[in-house]
N, C-alpha and C positions, 0 to 999 in steps of 0.2 A: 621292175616288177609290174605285172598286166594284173589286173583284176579283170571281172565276168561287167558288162556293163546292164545297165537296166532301164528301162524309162521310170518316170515318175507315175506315170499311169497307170505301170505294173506294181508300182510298189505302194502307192500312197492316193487313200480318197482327197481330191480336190472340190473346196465347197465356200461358194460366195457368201460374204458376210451378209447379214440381216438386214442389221441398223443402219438407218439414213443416218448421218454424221448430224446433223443439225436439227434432228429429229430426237437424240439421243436424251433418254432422263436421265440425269445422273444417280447414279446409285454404288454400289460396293465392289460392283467388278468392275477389271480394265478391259476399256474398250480401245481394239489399237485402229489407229487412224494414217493418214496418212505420213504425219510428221513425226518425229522422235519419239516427243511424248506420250502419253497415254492417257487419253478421257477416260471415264466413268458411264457407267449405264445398270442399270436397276436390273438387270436381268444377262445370264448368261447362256451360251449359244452352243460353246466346246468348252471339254475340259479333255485335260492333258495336256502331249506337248506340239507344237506346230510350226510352222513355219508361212509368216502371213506376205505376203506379196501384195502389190497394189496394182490393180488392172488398170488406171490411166497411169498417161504420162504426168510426169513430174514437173515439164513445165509449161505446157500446156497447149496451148493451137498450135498444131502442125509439128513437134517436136517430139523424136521420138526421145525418152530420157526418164531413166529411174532413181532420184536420190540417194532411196532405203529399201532395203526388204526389212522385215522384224522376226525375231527366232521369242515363239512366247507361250508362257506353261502355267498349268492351272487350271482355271477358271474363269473365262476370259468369253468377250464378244466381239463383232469383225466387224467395220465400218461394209457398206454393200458396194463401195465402189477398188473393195481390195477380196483376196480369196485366203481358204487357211488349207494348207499344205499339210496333210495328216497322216507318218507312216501306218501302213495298216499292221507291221506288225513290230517292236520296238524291237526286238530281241533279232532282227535281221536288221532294221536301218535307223540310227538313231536320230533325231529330229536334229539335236545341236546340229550334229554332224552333216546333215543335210541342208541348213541353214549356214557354217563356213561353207561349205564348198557352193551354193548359189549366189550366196555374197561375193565368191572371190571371181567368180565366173559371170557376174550380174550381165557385164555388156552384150558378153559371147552367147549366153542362154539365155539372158532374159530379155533384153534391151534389142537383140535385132530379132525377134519374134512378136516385135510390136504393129501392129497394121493400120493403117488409113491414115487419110492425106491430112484431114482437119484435125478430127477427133480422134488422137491415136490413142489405142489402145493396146491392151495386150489379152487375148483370147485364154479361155481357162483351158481349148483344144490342142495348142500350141504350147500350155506347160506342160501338158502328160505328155506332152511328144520329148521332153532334154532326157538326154542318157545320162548315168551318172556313174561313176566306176564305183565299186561295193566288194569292199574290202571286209574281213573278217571282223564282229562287231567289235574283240578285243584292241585290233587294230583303230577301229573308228573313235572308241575311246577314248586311246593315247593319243588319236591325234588334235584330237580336242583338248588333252590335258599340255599339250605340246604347244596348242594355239594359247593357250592363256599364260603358258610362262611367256613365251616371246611377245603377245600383247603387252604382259606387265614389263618387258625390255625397251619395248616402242614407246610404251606410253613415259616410261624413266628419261630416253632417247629428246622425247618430244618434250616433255618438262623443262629439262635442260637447255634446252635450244630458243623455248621460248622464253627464258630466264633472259638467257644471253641476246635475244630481242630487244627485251624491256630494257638491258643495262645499257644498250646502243642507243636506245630512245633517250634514255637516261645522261646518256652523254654527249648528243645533241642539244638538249634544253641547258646542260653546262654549258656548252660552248658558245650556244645562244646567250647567255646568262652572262658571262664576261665580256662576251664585245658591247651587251648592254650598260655595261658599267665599267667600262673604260679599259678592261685587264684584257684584253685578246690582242693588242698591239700597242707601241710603245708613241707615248703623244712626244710631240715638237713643239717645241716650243713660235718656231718659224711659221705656224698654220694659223692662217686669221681665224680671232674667237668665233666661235659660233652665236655669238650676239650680237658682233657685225654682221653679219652672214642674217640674221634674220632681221637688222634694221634695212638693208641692202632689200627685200623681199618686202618688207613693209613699203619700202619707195615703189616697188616695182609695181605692187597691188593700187597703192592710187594712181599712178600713172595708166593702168588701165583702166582703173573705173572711170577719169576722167577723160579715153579713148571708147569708153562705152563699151570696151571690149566683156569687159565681166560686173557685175552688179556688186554693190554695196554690201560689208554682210555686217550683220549686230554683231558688236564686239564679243571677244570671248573671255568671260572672266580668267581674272589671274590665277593662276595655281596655287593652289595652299599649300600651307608646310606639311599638314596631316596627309596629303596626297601624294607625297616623295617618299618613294617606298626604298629605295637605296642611293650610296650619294654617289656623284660623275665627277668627273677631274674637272679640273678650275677655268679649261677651256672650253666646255660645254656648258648647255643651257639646259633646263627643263620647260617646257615651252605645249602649248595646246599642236593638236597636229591640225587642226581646221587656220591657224597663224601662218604656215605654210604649204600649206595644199589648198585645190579646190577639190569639192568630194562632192562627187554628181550620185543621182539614185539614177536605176536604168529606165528606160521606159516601157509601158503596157504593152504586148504583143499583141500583133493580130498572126494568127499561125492560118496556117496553109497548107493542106496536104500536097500541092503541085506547087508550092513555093518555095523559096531559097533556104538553103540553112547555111543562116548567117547569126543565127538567135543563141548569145552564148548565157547559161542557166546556172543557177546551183554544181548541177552537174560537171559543168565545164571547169569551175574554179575548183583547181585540188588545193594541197600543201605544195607553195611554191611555186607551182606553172597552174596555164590554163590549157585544157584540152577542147579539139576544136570538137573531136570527133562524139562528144556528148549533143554538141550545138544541136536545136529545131529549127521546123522548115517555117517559114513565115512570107507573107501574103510579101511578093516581087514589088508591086506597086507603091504598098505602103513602105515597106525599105527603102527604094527607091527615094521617097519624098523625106522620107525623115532626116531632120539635123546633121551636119557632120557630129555634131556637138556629140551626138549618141554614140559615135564611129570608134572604135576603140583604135588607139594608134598600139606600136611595138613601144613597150616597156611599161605600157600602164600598169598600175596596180588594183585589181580585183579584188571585193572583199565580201563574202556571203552575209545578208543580210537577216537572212533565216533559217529556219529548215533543222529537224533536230538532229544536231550531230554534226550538222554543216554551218551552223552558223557563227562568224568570224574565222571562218576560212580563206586564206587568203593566199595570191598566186598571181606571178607577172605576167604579163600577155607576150608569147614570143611574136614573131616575123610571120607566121601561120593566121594570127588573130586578125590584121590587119582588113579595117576594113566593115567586122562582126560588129553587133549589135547589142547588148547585155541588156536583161531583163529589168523588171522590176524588184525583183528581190537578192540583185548585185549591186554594190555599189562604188563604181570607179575614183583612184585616189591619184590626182595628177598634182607632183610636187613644185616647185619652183627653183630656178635659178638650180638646176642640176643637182638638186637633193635626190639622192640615191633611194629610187625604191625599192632594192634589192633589200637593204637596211631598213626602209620600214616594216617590210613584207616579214621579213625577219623578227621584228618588235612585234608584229602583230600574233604572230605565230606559236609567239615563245609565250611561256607560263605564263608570264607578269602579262603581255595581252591577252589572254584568252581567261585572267583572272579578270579585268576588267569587262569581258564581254559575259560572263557569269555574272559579274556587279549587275551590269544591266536584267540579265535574267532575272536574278532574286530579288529585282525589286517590282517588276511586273507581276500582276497578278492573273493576264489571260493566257489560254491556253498557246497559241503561238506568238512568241517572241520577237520582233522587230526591231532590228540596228538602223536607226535613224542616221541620216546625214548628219545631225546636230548630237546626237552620242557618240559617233564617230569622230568627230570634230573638236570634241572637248576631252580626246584622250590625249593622257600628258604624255609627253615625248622627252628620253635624252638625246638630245640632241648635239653630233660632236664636231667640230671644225669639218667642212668640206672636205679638204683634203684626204683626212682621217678617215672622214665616209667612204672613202675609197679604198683605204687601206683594210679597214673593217669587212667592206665586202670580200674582197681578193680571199685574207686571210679564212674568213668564213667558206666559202668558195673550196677551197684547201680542203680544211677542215670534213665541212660536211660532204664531202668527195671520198674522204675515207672512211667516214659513217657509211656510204652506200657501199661501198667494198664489204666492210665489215656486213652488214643485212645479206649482200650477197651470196656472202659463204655462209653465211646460217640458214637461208631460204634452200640453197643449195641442200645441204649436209639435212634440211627437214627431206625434201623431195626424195633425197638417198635412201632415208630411214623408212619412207612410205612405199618403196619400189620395193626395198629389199624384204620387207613382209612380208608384200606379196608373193614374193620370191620364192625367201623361206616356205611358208604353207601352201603351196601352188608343188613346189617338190616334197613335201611332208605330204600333202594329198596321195600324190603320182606314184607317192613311193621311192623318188628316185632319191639324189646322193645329197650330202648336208655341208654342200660347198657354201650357200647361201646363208645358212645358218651361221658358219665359220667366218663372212664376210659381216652378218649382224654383230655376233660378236665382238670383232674388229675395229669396229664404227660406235659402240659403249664403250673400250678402252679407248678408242681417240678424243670422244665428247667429254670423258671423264680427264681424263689427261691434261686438253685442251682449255676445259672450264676456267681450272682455277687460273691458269697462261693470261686467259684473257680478260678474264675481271682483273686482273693487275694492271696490265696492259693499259684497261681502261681507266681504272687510277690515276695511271700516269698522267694518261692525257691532261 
């Protein structure tokens, strides 16, 4: 099916918003702005219905790029760094209707009509110039009453999916949860306790200090009963992690725009690894001179010392790492005599750690929060026979290997659900055949199918 096409210019007055964005009073009508939401302003500009565009980019120097457009009716006023899109006459082109189809079209029509090198923008001359095919208004209509059933499909689609996220998360912190308390693999009796294992580490720690290799540190009190939040098999110990580890803070950067990036940050430590490719560049000379001691070797263990959202985050440094330099707001955690820091990295990660690093939060009163070496140090640890720590990893290893499978195929099947949308209303637009439709469809009876399949599944586990 062809429609007659039309420009925007022929069909609809275009006209920049008023209001400075940071200028605005608040008052009774919405003012739409850049971002989702919707400010307020004391005065209104348009009524009816519109379609508002934002004339910069969306992320700012030198990028051409459009988050959102917004489709908005009433009473209403424009921020002045966005424009409002206004059919001149409803009863030929209706605003919804004109607002899905720029949305679905945003890169094609709006996004490459963006101009300049620094400050890109997008020209009000350049949107009367998009064609737009103008179908019969009974048509435009339906196609709109077509977009919101299949929306409320996508958005069922997307519920579901991110349901079956959460129960994968959900059964990671299980899995974490048992090898922290003895149940993810079967103890031996054959495996030396882990209380020799940490009088062995005790010898080791003064034999360095009286090598001068590492300093003295203040004892760490002993663990209280009230601080054992569940119990370990009779071959483990619960024990401070500062007993068997040294836990360095990073040091103060000097950054460099023509220097190395060797500076690994916040950024760098995710869940589980570290990525290099977040690292900053910092001054050649002073890297140069600074400490091995600072030098991160392969298999250290990272741990966010702040940052909201980030902080006790923790992540092993792979073969990449070697060599980088961690900040002051990471804090490296080197164990001893071969204690597994895949396993700690694990305890830290898991509820029962990140409940402990919340301890810390609620009990400060300033606005950023700081994981000291000596907070770090006085977390209690179960700790299980060596041997066992081996097995613990492996089996985890395993484990959380089919958790990534599992996120796969639901990141997947989200990706499916968002292509196949556009799919659908791209040929509900065009007019043409509802193959896509038929393939949406498809994709609700598999999720639905599927769901219950795998929350069992997950049970099981």
């Amino acid at each position: 099916m062809s429609w007659k096409k039309f420009t925007l210019g022929e069909l609809c007055s275009i006209e920049k918003g008023q209001v400075g964005i940071t200028k605005a009073i608040s008052g009774k009508y919405p003012l739409v702005v850049t971002s989702e939401e919707r400010k307020s302003h004391n005065e209104f500009h348009f009524e009816g219905e519109a379609v508002i565009i934002p004339l910069v980019s969306s992320t700012g120097h030198g990028h051409k790029s459009l988050k959102r457009i917004h489709y908005q009716k009433g009473k209403f006023a424009v921020g002045n760094i966005l424009c409002a899109v206004i059919p001149k006459d409803s009863n030929i082109l209706n605003a919804e209707y004109l607002y899905r189809f720029l949305d679905l079209n945003r890169e094609k029509e709006l996004v490459s009509r963006m101009r300049g090198m620094a400050n890109v923008s997008l020209p009000i001359k350049e949107i009367a110039k998009i064609e737009i095919p103008l179908p019969p208004l009974e048509l435009q209509l339906s196609f709109i009453n077509e977009y919101q059933e299949l929306e409320a499909s996508s958005n069922f689609i997307s519920a579901e999916l991110t349901h079956q996220l959460s129960l994968v998360k959900q059964l990671r912190q299980a899995f974490l949860r048992a090898a922290m308390q003895g149940k993810i693999v079967a103890q031996d009796p054959k495996d030396e306790p882990a209380h020799v294992l940490l009088e062995k580490i005790k010898a080791e720690k003064e034999k360095l200090i009286k090598e001068k290799k590492i300093k003295k540190q203040k004892p760490l009190t002993q663990i209280k009963e009230e601080e054992i939040p569940f119990e370990i098999p009779e071959s483990w110990v619960w024990c401070r992690l500062g007993e068997f580890s040294e836990i360095k803070r990073g040091k103060g950067p000097k950054y460099s725009e023509n220097g190395v990036f060797k500076m690994l940050n916040q950024k760098c430590v995710r869940w589980f690894n570290v990525e290099i490719e977040h690292s900053k560049a910092i001054d050649e000379m002073w890297f140069n001179d600074l400490s091995d001691d600072f030098k991160v070797i392969e298999r250290d263990l990272l741990v966010n010392s702040t940052g909201d959202g980030t902080i006790g985050r923790s992540g092993i440094a792979g073969e990449d790492c070697k060599g980088f330099v961690f900040d002051s707001h990471v804090l490296r955690v080197r164990a001893y005599l071969g204690i597994e820091h895949d396993m700690l990295c694990s305890i830290i990660n898991s509820e029962y750690g990140q409940g402990l690093i919340d301890s810390i939060k609620g009990a400060t009163s300033t606005k950023q929060t700081e994981l000291g070496v000596n907070n770090l140090s006085n977390f209690p640890i179960p700790l299980p026979p060596l041997l066992e720590q081996k097995r613990i990893v492996s089996k985890l290893d395993e484990l959380m290997a089919y958790c990534d499978r599992l996120e796969e195929s639901i990141q997947n099947s989200q990706k499916q659900n968002e292509a196949l949308l556009q799919v659908v209303l791209k040929e509900a637009m065009e007019g043409k055949s509802k193959e896509g439709k038929g393939k949406k469809y498809e994709l609700i009876m598999e999720i639905e199918t599927k769901a219950a399949e795998k929350e069992s599944e997950y049970k099981s586990k």
